[in-house]
N, C-alpha and C positions, 0 to 999 in steps of 0.2 A: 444563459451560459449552457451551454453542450454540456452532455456529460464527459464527453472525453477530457474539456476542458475542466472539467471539476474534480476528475480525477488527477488531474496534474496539478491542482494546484491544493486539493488536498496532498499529496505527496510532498509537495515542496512545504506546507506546513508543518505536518507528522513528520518529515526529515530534521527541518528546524528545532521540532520541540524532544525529539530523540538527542538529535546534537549539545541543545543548548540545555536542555531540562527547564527550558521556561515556562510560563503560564498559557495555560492551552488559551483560555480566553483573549488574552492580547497580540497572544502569536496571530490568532484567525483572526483579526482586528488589523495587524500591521500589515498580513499578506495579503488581504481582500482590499486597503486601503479606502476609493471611492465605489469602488463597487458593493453593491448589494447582497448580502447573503444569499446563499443557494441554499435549498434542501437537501441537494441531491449530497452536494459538498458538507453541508452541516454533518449529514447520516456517515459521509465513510469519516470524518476527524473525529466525531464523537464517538460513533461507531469502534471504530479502530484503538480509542483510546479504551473505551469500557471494556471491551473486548479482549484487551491486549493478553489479558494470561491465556486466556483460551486460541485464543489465533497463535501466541507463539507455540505451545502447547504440539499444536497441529503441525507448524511449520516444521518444528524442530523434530518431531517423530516420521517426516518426511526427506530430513537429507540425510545425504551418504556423504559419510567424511568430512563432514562438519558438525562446526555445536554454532547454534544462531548467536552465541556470542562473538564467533569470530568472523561473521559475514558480514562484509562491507555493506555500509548505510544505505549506499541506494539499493543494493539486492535486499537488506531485511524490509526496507522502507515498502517497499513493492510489492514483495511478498506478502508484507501486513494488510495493504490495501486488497489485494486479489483475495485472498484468502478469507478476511473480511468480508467480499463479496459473494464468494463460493457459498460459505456459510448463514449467513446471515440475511442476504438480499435476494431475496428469491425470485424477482423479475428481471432478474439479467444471467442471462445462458451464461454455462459457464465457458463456454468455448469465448465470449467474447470479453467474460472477466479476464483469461488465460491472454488474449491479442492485446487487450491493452495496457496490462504488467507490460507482455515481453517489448511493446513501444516504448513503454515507459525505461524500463530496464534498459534499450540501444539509445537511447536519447540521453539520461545522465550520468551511464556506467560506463564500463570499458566495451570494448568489441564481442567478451565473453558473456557478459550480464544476460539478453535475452534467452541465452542456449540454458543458460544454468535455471534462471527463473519459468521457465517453459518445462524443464527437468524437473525443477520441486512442484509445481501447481499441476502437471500432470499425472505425478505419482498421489498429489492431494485427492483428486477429484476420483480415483479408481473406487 
């Protein structure tokens, strides 16, 4: 599995388990189905989840006119994941943590989501 692909399917996980507040473990379970664990995928859902105060933390002292409460799933979802990466992962440029939020962000948000998550991961990374 690519990373790009493991970044989308961490995100459709982390989105799931945002939504539903289910069990991290059977989430990653029903959404890998017959495929194999990744590591790359294990690090950002675990990642993301350990993480989470400090990543929202980051997020939320980076937007203008919002409170991350009231930012739609797939922009926090996304954020979490990049941001996550920014900080944490330090074999991946962040220019190219920043390209594949904002793919991810035009893929299951509205026409806005890229421009806005390219906005907060830019002001992250100064």
């Amino acid at each position: 599995m690519k990373r790009h692909e493991a970044r989308e399917k961490a995100f459709q996980i982390l989105f799931q388990l945002d939504l539903l507040e289910e069990d991290m473990e059977q989430t990653i379970q029903d959404r890998l189905t017959e495929e194999r664990q990744n590591k790359f995928l294990d690090s950002l859902v675990n990642g993301v989840v350990k993480e989470k105060a400090t990543v929202d933390q980051k997020i939320s002292a980076n937007l203008e006119n919002w409170s991350l409460e009231r930012l739609p799933a797939v922009e926090k979802t996304v954020l979490r994941i990049a941001t996550f990466e920014i900080l944490f992962v330090n074999d991946i440029p962040e220019n190219v943590s920043i390209n594949e939020a904002v793919e991810l962000a035009k893929r299951y948000g509205d026409e806005k989501s890229g421009k806005f998550v390219n906005g907060v991961l830019s002001r992250i990374i100064k």
